[in-house]
Residue frames as a rotation matrix with the C-alpha (Angstrom) as fourth column:
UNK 1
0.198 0.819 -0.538 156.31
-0.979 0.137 -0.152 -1.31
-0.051 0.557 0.829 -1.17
UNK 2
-0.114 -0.124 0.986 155.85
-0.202 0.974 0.100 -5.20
-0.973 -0.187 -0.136 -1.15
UNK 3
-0.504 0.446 -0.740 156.03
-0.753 0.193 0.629 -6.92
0.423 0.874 0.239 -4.47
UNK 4
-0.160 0.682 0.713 153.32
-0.400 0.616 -0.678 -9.32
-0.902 -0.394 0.175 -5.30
UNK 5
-0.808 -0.163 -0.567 153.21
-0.587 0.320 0.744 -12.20
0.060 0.933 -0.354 -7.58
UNK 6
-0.245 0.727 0.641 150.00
-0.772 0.254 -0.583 -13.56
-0.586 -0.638 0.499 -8.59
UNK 7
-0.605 -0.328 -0.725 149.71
-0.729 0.595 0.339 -16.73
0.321 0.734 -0.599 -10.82
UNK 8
0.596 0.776 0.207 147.92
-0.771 0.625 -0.123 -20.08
-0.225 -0.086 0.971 -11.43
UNK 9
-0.351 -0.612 -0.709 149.04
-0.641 0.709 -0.295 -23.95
0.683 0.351 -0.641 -11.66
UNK 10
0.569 0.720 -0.399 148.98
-0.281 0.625 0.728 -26.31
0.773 -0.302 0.558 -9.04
UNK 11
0.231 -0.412 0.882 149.37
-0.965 -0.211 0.154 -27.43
0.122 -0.887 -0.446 -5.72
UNK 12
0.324 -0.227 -0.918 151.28
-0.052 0.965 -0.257 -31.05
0.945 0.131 0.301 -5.45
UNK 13
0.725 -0.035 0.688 151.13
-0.672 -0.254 0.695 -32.69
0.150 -0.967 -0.208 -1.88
UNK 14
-0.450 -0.865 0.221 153.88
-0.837 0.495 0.234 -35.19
-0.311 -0.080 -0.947 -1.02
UNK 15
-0.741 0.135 0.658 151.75
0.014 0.982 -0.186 -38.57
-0.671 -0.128 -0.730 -1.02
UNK 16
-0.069 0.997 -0.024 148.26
-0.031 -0.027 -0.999 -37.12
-0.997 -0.068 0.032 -2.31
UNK 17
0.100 0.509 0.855 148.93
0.993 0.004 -0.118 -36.46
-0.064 0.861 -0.505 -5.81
UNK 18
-0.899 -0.056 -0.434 147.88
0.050 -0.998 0.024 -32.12
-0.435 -0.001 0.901 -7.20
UNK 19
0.292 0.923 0.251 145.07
0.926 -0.207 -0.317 -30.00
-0.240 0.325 -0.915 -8.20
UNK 20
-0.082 -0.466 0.881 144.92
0.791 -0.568 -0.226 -27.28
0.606 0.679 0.415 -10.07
UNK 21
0.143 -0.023 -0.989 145.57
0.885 -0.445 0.138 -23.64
-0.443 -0.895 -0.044 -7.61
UNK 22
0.787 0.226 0.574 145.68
0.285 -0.959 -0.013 -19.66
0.547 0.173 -0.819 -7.70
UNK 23
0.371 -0.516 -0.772 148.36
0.922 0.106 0.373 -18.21
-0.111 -0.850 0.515 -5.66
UNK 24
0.812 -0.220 0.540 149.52
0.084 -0.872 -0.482 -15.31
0.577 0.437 -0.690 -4.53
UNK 25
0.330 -0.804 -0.495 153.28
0.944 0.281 0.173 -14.88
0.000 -0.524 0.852 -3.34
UNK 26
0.989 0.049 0.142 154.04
0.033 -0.993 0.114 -11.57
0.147 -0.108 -0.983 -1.38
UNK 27
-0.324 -0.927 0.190 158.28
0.590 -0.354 -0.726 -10.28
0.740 -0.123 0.661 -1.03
UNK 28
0.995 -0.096 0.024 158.52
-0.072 -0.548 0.833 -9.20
-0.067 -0.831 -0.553 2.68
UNK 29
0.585 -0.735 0.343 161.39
-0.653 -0.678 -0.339 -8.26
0.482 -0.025 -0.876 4.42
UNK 30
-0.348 -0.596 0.723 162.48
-0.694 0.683 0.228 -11.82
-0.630 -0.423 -0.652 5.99
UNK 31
-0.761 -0.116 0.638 161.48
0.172 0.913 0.371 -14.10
-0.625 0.392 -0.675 3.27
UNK 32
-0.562 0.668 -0.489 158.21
-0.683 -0.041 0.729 -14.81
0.467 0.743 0.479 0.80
UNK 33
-0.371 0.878 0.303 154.63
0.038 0.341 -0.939 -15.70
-0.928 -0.337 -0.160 2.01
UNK 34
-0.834 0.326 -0.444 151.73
-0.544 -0.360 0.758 -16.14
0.088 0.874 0.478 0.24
UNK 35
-0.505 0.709 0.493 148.37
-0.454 0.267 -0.850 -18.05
-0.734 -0.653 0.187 -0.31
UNK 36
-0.889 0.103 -0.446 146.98
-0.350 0.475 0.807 -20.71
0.295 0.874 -0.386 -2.32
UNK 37
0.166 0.986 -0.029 143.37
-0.857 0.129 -0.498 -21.50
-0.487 0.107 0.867 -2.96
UNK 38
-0.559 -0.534 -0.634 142.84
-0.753 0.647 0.119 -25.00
0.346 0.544 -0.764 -4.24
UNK 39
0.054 0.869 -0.492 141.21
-0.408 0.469 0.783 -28.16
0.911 0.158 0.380 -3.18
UNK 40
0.515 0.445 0.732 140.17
-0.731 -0.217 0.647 -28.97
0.447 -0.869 0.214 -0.17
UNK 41
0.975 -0.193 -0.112 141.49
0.199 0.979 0.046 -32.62
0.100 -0.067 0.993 -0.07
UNK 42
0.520 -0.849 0.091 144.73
0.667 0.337 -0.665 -31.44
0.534 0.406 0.742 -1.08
UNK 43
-0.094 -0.209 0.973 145.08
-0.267 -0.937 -0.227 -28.31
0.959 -0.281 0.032 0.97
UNK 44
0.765 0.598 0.237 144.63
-0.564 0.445 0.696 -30.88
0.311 -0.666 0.678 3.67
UNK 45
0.892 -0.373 -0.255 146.99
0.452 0.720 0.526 -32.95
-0.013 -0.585 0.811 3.16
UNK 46
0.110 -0.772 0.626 149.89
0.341 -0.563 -0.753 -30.34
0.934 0.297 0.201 2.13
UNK 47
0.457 0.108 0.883 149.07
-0.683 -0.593 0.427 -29.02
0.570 -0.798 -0.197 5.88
UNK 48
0.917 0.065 0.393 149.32
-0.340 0.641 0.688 -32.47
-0.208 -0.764 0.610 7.62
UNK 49
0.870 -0.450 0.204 152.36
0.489 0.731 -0.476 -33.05
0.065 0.513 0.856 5.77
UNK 50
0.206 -0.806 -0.556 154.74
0.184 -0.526 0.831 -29.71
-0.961 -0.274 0.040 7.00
UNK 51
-0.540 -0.793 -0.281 155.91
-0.164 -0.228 0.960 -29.27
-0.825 0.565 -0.007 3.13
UNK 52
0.274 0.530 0.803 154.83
0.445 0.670 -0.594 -28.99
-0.853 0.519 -0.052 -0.48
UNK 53
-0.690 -0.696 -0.199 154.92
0.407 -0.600 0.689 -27.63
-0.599 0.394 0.697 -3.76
UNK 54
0.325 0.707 -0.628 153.48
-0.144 -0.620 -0.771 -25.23
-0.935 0.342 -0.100 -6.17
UNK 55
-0.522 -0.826 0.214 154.10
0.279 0.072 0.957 -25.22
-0.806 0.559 0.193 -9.65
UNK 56
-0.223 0.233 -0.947 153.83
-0.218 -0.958 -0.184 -22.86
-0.950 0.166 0.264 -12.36
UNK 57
0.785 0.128 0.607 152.02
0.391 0.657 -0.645 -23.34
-0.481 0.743 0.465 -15.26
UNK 58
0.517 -0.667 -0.537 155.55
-0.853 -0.347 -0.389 -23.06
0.073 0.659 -0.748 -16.93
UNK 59
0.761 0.066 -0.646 156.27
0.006 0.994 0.109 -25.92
0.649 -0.086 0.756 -15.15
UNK 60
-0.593 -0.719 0.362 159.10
-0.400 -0.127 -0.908 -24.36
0.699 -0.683 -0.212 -12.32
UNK 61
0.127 0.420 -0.899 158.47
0.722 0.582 0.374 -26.05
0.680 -0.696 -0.229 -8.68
UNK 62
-0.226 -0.613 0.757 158.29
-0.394 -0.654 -0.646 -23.93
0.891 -0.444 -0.094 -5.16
UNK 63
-0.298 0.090 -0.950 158.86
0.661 0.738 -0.137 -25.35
0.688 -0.669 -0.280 -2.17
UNK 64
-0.272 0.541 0.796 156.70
-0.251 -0.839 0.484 -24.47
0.929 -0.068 0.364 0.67
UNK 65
-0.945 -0.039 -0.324 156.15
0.285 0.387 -0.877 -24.64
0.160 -0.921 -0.354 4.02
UNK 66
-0.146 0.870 0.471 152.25
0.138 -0.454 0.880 -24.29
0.980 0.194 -0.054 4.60
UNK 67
-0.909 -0.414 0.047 151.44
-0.049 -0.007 -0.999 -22.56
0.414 -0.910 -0.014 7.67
UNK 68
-0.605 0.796 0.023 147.52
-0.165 -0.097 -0.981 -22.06
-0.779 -0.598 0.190 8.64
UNK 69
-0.774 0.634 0.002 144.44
0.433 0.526 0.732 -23.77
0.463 0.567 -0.681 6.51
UNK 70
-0.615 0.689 -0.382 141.12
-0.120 -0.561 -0.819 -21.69
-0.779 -0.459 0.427 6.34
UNK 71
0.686 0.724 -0.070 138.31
-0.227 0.122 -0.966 -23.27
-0.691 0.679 0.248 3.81
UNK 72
0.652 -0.477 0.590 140.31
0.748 0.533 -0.395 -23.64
-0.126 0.699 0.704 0.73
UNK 73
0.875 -0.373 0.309 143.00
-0.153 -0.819 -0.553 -21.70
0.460 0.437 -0.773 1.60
UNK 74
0.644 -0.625 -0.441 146.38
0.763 0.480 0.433 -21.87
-0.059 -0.615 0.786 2.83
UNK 75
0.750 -0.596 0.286 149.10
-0.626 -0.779 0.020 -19.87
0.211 -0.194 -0.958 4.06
UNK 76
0.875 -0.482 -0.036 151.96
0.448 0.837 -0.314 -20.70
0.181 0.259 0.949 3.10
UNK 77
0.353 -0.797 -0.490 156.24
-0.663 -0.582 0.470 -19.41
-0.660 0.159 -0.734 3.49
UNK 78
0.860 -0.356 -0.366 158.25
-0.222 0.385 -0.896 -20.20
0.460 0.852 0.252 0.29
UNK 79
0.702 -0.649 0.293 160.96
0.161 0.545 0.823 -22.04
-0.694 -0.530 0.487 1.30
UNK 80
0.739 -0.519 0.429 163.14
0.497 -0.011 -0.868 -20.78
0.455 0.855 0.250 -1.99
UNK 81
-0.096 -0.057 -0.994 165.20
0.772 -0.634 -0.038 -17.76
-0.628 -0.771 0.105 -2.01
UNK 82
0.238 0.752 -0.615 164.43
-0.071 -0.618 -0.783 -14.98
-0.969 0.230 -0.094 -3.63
UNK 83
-0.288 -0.252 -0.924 166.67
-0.872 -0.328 0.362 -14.95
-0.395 0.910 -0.125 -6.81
UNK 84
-0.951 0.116 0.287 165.95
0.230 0.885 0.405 -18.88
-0.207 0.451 -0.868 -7.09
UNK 85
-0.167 0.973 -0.160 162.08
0.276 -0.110 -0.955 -17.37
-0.947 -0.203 -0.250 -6.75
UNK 86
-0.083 -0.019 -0.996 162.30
-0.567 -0.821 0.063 -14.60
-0.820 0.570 0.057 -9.30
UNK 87
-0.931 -0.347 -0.114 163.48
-0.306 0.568 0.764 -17.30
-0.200 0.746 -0.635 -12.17
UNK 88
-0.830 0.371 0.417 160.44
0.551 0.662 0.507 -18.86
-0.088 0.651 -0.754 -11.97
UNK 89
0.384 0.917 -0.106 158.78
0.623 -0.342 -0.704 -16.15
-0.682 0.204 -0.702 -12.90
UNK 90
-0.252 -0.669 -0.699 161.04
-0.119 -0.695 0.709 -14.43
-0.960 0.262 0.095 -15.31
């Protein structure tokens, strides 16, 4: 069974600024994927840029490698690992 963590906050590109985002972040068996919904502008430049972050409305950061951009979506791998994940959601 895969866990799945779903959650709101926002998506902060390197240069661009954030907007607020949905995400869901899935526990596979080599690492943590997931998808964020979010603005367009920013889901742009988080792509063109190789790297960003998420951050929970608790205020924890996750780094992220975004991998493929459909409409306002992205796919994304979490660059954490898992136990540093978990925390920010504990």
């Amino acid at each position: 069974m895969v866990r799945t963590i779903q959650a709101k906050g926002w998506l902060r590109a390197s240069d661009f600024g954030s907007a607020t985002a949905s995400f869901e972040i899935r526990f596979e068996s080599d690492g943590a994927v997931g998808e964020v919904r979010s603005e367009l502008a920013v889901l742009t430049e988080a792509k063109a840029a190789g790297r960003a972050n998420l951050v929970t409305e608790a205020g924890r950061w996750i780094a992220i490698r975004p991998l493929e951009m459909s409409g306002n979506r992205l796919t994304f791998r979490v660059l954490e690992d898992e136990a540093t994940l978990n925390r920010c959601f504990a």
